[in-house]
VEXGUBA-739642 format. One line per field, with one value per residue: residue number from 1; x, y, z of N, C-alpha, C in turn; residue in one letter. Coordinates in steps of 0.1 Angstrom, whole numbers, plus 5000, padded with zeros to 4 digits. Layout:
residues N
seq (NUM  ...)
nX (X  ...)
nY (Y  ...)
nZ (Z  ...)
caX (X  ...)
caY (Y  ...)
caZ (Z  ...)
cX (X  ...)
cY (Y  ...)
cZ (Z  ...)
type (A  ...)
//
This chain:
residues 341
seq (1  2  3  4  5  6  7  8  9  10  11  12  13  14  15  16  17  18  19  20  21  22  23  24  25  26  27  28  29  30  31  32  33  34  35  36  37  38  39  40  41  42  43  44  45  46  47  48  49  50  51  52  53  54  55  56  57  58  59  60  61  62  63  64  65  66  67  68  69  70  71  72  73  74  75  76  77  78  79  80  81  82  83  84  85  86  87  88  89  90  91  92  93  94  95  96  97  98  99  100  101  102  103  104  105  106  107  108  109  110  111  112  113  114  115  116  117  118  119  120  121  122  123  124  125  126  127  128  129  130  131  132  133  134  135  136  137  138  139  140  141  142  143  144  145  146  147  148  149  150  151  152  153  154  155  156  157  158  159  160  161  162  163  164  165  166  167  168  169  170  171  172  173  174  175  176  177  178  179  180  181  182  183  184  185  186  187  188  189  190  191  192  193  194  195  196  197  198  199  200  201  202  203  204  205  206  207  208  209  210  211  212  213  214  215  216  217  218  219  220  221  222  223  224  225  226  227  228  229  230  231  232  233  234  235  236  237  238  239  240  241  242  243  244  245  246  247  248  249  250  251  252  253  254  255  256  257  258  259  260  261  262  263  264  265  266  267  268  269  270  271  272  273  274  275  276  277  278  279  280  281  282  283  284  285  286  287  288  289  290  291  292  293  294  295  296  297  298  299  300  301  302  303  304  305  306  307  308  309  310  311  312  313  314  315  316  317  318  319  320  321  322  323  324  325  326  327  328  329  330  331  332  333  334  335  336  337  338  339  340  341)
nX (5008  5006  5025  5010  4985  4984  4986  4965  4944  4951  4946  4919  4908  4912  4898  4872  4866  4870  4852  4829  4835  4828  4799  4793  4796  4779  4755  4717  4687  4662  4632  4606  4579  4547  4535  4508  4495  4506  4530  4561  4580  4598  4619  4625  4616  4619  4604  4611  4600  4572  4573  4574  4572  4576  4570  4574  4554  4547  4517  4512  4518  4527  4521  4537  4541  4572  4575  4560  4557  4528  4502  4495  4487  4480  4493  4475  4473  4494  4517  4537  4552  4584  4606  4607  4602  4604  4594  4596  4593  4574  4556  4547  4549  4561  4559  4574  4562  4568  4564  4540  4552  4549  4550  4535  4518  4516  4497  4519  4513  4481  4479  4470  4460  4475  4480  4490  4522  4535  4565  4595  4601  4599  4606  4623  4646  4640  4648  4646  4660  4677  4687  4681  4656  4639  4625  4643  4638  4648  4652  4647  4646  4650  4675  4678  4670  4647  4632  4608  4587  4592  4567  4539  4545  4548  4564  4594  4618  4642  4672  4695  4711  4730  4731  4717  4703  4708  4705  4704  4719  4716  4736  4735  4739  4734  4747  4743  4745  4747  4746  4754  4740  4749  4769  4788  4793  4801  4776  4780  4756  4746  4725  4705  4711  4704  4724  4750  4779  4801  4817  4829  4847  4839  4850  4866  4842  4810  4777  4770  4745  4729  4734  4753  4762  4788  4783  4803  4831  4827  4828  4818  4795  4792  4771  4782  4773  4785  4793  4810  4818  4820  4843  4843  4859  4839  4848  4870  4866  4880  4888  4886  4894  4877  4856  4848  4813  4780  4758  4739  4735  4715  4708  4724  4739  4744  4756  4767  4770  4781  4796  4794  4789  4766  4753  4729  4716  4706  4707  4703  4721  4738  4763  4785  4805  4829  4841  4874  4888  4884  4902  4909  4887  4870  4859  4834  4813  4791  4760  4734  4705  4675  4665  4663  4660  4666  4665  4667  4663  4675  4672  4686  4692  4682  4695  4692  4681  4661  4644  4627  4607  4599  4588  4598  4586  4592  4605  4583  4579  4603  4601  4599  4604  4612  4633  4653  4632  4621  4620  4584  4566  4556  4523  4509  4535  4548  4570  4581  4617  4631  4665  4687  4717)
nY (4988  5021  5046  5071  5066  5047  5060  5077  5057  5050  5068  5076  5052  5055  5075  5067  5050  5065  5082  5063  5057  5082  5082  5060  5068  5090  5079  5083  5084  5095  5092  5083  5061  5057  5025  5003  4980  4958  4939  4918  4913  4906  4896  4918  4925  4933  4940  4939  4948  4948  4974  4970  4972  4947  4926  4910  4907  4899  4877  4885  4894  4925  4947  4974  5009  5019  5045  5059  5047  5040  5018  4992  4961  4932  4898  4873  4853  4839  4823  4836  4850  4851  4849  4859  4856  4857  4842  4854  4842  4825  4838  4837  4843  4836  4831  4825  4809  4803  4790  4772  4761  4759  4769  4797  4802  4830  4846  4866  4891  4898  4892  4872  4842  4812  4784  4764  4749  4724  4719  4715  4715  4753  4768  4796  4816  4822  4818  4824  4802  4809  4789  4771  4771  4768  4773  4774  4768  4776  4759  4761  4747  4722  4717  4720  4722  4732  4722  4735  4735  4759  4770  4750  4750  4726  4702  4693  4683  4678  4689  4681  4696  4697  4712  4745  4766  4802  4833  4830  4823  4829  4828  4826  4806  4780  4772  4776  4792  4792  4806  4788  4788  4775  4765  4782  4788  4785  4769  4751  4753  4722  4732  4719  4694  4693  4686  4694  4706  4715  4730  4753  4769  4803  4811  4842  4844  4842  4825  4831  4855  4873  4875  4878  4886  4894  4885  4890  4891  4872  4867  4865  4881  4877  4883  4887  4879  4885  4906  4912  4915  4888  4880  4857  4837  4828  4808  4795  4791  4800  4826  4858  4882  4898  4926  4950  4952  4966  4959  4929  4922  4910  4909  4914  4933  4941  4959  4960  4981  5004  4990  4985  4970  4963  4962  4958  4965  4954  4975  5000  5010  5011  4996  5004  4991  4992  4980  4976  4963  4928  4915  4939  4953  4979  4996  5024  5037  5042  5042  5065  5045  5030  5015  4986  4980  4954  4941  4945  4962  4965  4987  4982  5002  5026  5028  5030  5022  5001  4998  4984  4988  4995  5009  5003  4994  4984  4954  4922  4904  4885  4839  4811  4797  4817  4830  4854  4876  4899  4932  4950  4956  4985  4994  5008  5018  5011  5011  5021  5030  5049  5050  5070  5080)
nZ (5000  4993  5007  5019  5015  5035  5058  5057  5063  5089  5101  5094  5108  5131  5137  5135  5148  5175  5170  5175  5203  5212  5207  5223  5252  5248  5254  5269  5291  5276  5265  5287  5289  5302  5315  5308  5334  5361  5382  5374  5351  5316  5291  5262  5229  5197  5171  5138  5112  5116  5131  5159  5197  5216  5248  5276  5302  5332  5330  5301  5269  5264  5237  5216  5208  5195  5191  5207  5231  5232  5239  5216  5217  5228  5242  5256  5287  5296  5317  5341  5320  5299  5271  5238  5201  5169  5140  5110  5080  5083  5094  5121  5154  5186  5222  5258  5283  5319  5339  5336  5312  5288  5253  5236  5202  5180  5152  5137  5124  5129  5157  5171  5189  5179  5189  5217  5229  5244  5262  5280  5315  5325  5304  5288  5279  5243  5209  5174  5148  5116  5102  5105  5104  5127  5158  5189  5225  5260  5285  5322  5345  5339  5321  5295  5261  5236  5204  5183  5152  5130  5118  5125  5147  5163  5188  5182  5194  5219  5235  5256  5276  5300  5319  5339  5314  5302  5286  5248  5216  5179  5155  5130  5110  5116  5138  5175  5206  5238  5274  5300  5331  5360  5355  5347  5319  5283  5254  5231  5202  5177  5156  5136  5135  5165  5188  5213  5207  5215  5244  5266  5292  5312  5331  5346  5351  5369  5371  5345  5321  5308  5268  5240  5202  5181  5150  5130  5136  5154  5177  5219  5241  5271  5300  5335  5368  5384  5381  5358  5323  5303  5275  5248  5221  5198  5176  5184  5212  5234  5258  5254  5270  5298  5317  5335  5345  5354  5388  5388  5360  5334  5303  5271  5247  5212  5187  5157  5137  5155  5163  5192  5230  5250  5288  5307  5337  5367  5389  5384  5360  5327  5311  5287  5264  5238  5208  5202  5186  5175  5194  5214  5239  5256  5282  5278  5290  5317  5319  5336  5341  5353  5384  5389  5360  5337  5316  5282  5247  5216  5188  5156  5134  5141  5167  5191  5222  5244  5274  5304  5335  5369  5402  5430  5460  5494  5503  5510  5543  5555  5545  5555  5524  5511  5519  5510  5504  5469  5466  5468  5440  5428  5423  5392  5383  5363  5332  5304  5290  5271  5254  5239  5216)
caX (5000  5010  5026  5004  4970  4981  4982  4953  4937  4948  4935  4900  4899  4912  4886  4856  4872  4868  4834  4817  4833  4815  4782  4789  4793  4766  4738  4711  4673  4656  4622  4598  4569  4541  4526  4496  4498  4516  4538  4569  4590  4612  4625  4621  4616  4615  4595  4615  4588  4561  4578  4564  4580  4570  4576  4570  4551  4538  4509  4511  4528  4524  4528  4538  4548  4584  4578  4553  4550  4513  4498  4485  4481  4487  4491  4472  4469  4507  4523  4554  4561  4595  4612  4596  4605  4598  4599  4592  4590  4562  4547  4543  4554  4560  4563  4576  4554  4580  4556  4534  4562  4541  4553  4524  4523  4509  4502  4526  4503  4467  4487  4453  4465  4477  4483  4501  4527  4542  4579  4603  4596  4609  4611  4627  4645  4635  4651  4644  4675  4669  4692  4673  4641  4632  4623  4644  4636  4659  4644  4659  4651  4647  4687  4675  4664  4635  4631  4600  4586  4585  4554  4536  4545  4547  4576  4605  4626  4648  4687  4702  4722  4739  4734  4709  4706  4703  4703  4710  4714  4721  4750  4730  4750  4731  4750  4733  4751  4737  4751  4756  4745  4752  4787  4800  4801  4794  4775  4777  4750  4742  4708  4702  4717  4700  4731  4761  4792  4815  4815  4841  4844  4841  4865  4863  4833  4801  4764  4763  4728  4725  4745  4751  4771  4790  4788  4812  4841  4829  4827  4802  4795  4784  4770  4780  4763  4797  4804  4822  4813  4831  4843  4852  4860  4837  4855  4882  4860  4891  4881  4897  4889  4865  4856  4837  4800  4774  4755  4728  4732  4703  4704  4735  4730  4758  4755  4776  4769  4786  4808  4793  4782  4754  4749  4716  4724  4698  4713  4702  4730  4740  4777  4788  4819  4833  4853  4885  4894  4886  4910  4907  4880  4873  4843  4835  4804  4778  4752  4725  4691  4665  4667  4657  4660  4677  4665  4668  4667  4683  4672  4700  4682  4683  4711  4685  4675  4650  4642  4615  4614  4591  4592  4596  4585  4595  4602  4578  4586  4607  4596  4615  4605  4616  4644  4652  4625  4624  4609  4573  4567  4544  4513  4506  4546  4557  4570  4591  4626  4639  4676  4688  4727)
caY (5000  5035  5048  5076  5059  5036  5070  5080  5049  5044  5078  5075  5040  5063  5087  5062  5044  5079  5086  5052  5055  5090  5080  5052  5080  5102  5072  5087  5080  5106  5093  5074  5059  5048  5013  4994  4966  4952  4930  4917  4916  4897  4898  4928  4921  4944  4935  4950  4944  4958  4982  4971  4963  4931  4936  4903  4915  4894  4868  4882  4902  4937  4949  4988  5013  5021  5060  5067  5040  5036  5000  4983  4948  4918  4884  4868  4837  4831  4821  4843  4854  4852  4850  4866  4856  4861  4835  4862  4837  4818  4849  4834  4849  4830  4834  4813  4807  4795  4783  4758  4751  4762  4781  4801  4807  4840  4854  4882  4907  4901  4888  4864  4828  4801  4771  4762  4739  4721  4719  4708  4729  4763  4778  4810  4823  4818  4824  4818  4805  4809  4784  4754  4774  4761  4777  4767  4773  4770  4755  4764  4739  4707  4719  4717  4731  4725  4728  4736  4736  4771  4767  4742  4751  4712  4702  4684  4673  4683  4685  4682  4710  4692  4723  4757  4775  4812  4834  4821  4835  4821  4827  4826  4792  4764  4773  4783  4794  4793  4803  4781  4794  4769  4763  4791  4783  4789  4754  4752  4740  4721  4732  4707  4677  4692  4685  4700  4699  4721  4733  4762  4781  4818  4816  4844  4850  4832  4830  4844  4853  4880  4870  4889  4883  4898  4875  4891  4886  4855  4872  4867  4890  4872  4892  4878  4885  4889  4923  4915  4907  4880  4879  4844  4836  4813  4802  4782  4787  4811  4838  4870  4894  4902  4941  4953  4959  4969  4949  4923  4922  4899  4916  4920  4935  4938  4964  4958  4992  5011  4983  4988  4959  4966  4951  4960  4959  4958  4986  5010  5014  5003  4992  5005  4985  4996  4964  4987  4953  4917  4914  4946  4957  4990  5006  5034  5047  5038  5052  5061  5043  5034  5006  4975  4976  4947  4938  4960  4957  4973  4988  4983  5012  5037  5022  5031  5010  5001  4987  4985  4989  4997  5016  4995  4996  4976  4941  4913  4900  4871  4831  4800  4794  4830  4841  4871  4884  4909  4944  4948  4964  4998  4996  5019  5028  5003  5023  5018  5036  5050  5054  5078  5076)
caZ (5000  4991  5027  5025  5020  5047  5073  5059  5064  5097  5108  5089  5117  5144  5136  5137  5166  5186  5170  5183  5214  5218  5204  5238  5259  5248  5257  5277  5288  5265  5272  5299  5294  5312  5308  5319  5342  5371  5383  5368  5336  5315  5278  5254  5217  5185  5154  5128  5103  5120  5136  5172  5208  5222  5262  5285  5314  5340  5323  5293  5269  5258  5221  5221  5196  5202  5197  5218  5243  5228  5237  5202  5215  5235  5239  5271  5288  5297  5327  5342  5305  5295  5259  5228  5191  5157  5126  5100  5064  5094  5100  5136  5168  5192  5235  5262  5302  5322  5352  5329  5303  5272  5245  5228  5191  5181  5144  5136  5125  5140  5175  5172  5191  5174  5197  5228  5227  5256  5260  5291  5321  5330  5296  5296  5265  5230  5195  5158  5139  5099  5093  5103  5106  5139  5169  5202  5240  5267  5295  5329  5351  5327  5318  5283  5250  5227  5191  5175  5141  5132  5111  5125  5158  5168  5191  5174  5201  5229  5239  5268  5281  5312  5330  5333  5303  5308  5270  5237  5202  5170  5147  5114  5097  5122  5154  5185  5221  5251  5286  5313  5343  5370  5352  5347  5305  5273  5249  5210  5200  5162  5155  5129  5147  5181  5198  5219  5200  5223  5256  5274  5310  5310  5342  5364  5352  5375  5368  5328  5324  5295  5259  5229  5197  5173  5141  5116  5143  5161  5196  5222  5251  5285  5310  5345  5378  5395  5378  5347  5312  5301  5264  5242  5209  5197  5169  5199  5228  5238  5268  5254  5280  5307  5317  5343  5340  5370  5392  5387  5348  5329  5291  5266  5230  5202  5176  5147  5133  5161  5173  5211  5237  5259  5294  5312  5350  5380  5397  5373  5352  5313  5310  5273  5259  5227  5202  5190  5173  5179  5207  5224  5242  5262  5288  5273  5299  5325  5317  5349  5338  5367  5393  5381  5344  5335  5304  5272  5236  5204  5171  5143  5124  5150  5174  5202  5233  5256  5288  5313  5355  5379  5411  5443  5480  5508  5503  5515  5551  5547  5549  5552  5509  5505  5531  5509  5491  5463  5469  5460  5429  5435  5414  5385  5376  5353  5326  5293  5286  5256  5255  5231  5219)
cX (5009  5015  5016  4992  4973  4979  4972  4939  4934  4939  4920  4899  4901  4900  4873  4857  4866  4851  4824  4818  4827  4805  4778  4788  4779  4750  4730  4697  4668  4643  4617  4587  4562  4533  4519  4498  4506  4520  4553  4571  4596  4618  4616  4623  4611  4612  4602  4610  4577  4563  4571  4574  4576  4575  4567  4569  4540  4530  4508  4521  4526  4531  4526  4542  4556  4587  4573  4549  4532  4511  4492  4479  4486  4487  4485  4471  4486  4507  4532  4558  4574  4602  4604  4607  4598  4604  4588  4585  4575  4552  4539  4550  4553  4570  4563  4568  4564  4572  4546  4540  4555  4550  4540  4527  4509  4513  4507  4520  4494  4472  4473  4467  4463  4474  4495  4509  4533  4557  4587  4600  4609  4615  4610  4630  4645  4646  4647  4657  4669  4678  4683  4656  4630  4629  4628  4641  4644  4651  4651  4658  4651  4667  4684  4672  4654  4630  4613  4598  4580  4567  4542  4530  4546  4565  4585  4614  4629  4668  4694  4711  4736  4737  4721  4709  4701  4695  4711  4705  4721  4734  4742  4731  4743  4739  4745  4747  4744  4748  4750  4753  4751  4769  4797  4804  4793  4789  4773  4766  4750  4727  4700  4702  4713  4710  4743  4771  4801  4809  4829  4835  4847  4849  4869  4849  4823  4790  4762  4750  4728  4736  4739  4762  4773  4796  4799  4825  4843  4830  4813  4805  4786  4784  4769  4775  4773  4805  4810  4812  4826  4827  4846  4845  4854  4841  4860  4877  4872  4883  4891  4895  4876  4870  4849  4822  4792  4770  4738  4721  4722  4704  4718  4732  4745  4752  4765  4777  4776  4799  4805  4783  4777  4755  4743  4715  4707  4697  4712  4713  4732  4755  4776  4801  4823  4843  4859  4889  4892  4889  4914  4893  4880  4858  4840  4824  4796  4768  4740  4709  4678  4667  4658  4653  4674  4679  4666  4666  4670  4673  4682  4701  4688  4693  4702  4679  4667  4652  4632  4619  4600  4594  4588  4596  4591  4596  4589  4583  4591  4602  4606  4619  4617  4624  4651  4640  4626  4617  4600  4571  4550  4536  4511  4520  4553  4561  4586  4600  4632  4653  4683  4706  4731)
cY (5012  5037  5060  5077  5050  5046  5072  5071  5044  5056  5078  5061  5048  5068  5076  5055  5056  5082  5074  5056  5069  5090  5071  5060  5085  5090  5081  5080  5095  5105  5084  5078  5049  5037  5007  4982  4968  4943  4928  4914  4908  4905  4913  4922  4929  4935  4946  4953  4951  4970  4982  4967  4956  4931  4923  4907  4902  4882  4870  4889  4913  4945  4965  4994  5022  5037  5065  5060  5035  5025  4999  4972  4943  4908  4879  4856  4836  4835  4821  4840  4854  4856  4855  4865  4854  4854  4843  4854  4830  4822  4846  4842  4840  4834  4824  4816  4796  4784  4773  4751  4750  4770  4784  4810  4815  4840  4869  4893  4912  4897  4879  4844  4822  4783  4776  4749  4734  4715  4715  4718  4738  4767  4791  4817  4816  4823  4816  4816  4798  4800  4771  4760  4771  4774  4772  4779  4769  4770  4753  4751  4722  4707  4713  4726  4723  4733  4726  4739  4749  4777  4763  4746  4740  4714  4694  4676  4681  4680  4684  4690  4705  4700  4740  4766  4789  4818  4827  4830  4825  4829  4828  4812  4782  4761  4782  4784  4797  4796  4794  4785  4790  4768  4771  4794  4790  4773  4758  4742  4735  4722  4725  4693  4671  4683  4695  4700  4703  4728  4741  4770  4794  4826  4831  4844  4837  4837  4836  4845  4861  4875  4878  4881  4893  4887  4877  4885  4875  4858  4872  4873  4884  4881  4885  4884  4885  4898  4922  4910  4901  4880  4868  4846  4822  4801  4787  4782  4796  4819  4849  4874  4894  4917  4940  4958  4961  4955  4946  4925  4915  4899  4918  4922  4938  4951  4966  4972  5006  5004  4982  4977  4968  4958  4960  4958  4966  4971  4997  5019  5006  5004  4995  5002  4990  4981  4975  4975  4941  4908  4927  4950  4967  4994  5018  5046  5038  5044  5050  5054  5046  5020  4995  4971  4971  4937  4949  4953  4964  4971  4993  4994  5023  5039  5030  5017  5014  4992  4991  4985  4996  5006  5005  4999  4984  4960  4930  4909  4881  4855  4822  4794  4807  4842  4855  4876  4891  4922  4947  4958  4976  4998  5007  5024  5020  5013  5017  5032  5036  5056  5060  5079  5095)
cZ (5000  5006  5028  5022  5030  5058  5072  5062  5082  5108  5105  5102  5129  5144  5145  5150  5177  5184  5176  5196  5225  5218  5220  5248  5263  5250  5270  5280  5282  5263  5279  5294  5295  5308  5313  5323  5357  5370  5375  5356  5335  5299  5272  5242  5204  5173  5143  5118  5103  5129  5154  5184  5215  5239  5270  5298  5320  5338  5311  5285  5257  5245  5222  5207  5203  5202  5206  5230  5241  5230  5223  5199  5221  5233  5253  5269  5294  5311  5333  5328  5302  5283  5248  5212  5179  5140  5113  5089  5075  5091  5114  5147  5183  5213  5246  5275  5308  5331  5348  5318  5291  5263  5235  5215  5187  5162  5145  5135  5126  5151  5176  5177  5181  5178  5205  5230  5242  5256  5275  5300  5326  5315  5299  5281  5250  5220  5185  5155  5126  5095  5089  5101  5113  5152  5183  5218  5246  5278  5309  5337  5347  5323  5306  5272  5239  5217  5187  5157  5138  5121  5117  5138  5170  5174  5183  5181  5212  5228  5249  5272  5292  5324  5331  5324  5307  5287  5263  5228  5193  5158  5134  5109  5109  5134  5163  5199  5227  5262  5293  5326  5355  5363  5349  5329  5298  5265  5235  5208  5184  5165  5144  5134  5159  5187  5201  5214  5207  5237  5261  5286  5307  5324  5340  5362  5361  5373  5356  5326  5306  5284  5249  5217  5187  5160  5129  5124  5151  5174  5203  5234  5261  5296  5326  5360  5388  5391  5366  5328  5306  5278  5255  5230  5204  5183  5176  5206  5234  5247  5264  5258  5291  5314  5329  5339  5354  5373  5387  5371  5348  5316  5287  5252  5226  5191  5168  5136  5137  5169  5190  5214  5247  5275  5305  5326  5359  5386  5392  5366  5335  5314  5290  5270  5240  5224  5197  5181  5185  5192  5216  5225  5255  5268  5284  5284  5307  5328  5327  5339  5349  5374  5389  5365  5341  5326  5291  5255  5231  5193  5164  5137  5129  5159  5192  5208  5240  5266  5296  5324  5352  5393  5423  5457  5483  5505  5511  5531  5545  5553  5552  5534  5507  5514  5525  5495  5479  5468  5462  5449  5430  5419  5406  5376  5369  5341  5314  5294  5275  5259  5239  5224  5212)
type (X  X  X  X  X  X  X  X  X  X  X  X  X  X  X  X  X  X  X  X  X  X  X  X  X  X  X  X  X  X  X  X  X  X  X  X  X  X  X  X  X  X  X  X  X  X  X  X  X  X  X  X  X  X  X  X  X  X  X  X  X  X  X  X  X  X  X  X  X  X  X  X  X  X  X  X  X  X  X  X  X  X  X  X  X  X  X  X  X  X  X  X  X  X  X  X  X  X  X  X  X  X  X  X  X  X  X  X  X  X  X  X  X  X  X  X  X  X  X  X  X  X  X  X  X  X  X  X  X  X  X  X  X  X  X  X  X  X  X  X  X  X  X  X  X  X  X  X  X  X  X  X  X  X  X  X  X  X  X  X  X  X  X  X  X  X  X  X  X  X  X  X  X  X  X  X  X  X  X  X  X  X  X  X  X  X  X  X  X  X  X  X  X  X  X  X  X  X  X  X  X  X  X  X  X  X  X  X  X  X  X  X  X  X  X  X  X  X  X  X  X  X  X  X  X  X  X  X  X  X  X  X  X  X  X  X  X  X  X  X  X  X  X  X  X  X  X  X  X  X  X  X  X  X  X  X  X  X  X  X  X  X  X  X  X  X  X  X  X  X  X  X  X  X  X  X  X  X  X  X  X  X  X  X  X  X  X  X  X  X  X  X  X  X  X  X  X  X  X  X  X  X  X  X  X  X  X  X  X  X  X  X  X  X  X  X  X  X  X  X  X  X  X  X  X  X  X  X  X  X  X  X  X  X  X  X  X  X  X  X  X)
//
């Protein structure tokens, strides 16, 4: 290369290097709003399609429009809602109840029920992967996963995990990962084959709960509930790095547009990591949110996020089931967050 297209080349990466890592910076909440219901939360889910946000709340799960917080629709009938996904060529939608072990399939764009399927218990998170064109659940206390027919909606099988699956995402090409939470790991799975083909430790990390990926570089981003996000190469299963992130992650997002990892922390904070390359990685902000948003999602489009919380009183007094409670969630203030970058 010319030597002085190579300076100017390495400055144009400087440049954009510096410009992401101020866009991670500049994250804010930019608006709040309010949403009907009580009780608890789980996954967030954007319809890129129909431009909607899919928002597991409580028994069912509420369909919003991401400018204005507007409700436009639900899905009812579920039981502690969890995961929320979307097999577009289907045109199904499909949501997991962890506490009767259904997964309920919804059409995409009347939300009119389909069928309820029954799956291993303690489903939790969901994804579509287009390669096989299945639907799997991860099922927390079954230490399993279960493929559906994304059509059909019929179960197809199961796989054994070994261990609690927390999130999982797919890769595009017919590989799936899932966290480990009891182990501390990350599991490859074949999603054709429905089995495990690899297994690695995210050592220091413990408890990974939220996962993200970056598919062009092969990196995935575990969010662990002992402060750190752990990084590995899932190429080798390699751990290149772990960073600090806040407390009581759940939620990790990837945007390949800005290069920046997300992780969605209890404590009302967002951990913003910047990729400067492959093998380095850098915190770039912590951005304040609200106490108890600890799920979030991303639009690619926009490079804006969301997350939900509530306002809490006083915990419960405690039992011998339930020696530490959570604190009760105050009626009326559930409320969506828009984060602005």
């Amino acid at each position: 290369m010319n030597p002085s297209r190579y300076v100017l080349a390495t400055i144009l990466c400087l440049a954009v290097g510096v410009t992401y890592r101020a866009r991670g910076q500049s994250y804010h909440v930019a608006h709040t709003y309010k949403l009907p219901g009580d009780g608890g939360w789980d996954y967030l889910a954007l319809d890129t399609v129909g431009h909607r946000l899919f928002i597991a709340h409580q028994d069912r799960v509420i369909v919003v429009d991401p400018g204005t917080g507007k409700q436009l629709g639900e899905i009812v009938g579920l039981n502690r809602a969890h995961g929320i996904a979307f097999a577009y060529e289907a045109e199904h939608g499909f949501a997991t109840s962890g506490a009767d072990s259904t997964v309920t399939m919804f059409d995409l764009k009347t939300l009119h029920l389909r069928r309820h399927t029954m799956v291993a218990p303690d489903d939790d998170a969901i994804l579509y992967d287009p390669a096989t064109k299945r639907i799997f659940t991860f099922n927390g206390d079954a230490h399993s996963a279960t493929a559906l027919d994304a059509v059909s909606g019929k179960r197809i099988g199961d796989i054994d995990l070994g261990a609690g699956p927390e999130f999982a995402v797919s890769a595009g090409d017919g590989k799936l990962y899932v966290n480990l939470e009891d182990k501390g790991a990350v599991a490859e799975i074949d999603a054709a084959a429905m089995r495990v083909t690899r297994q690695w430790s995210l050592a220091p990390c413990e408890n990974p709960s939220g996962l993200a990926i970056d598919r062009e570089h092969h990196r995935l981003f575990s969010g662990c509930r002992n402060q750190v996000m752990a990084i590995s190469d899932a190429t080798t299963g390699a751990l290149v790095t772990t960073l600090p992130i806040g407390q009581g992650v759940d939620a990790c997002r990837f945007d390949p547009g800005t290069q920046l990892a997300f992780a969605s922390n209890g404590d009302g904070t967002l951990t913003v990591i910047h990729e400067e390359s492959p093998a380095q990685f850098v915190v770039v902000g912590n951005v304040p949110t609200k106490r108890g948003a600890r799920t979030m999602e991303i639009d690619l489009q926009t490079h804006r996020l969301y997350t939900v919380t509530a306002d809490f009183g006083p915990p419960p007094a405690p039992t011998a089931e339930r020696p530490r409670p959570r604190p009760s969630i105050l009626p009326g203030t559930f409320a969506l967050l828009v984060l602005d970058p």
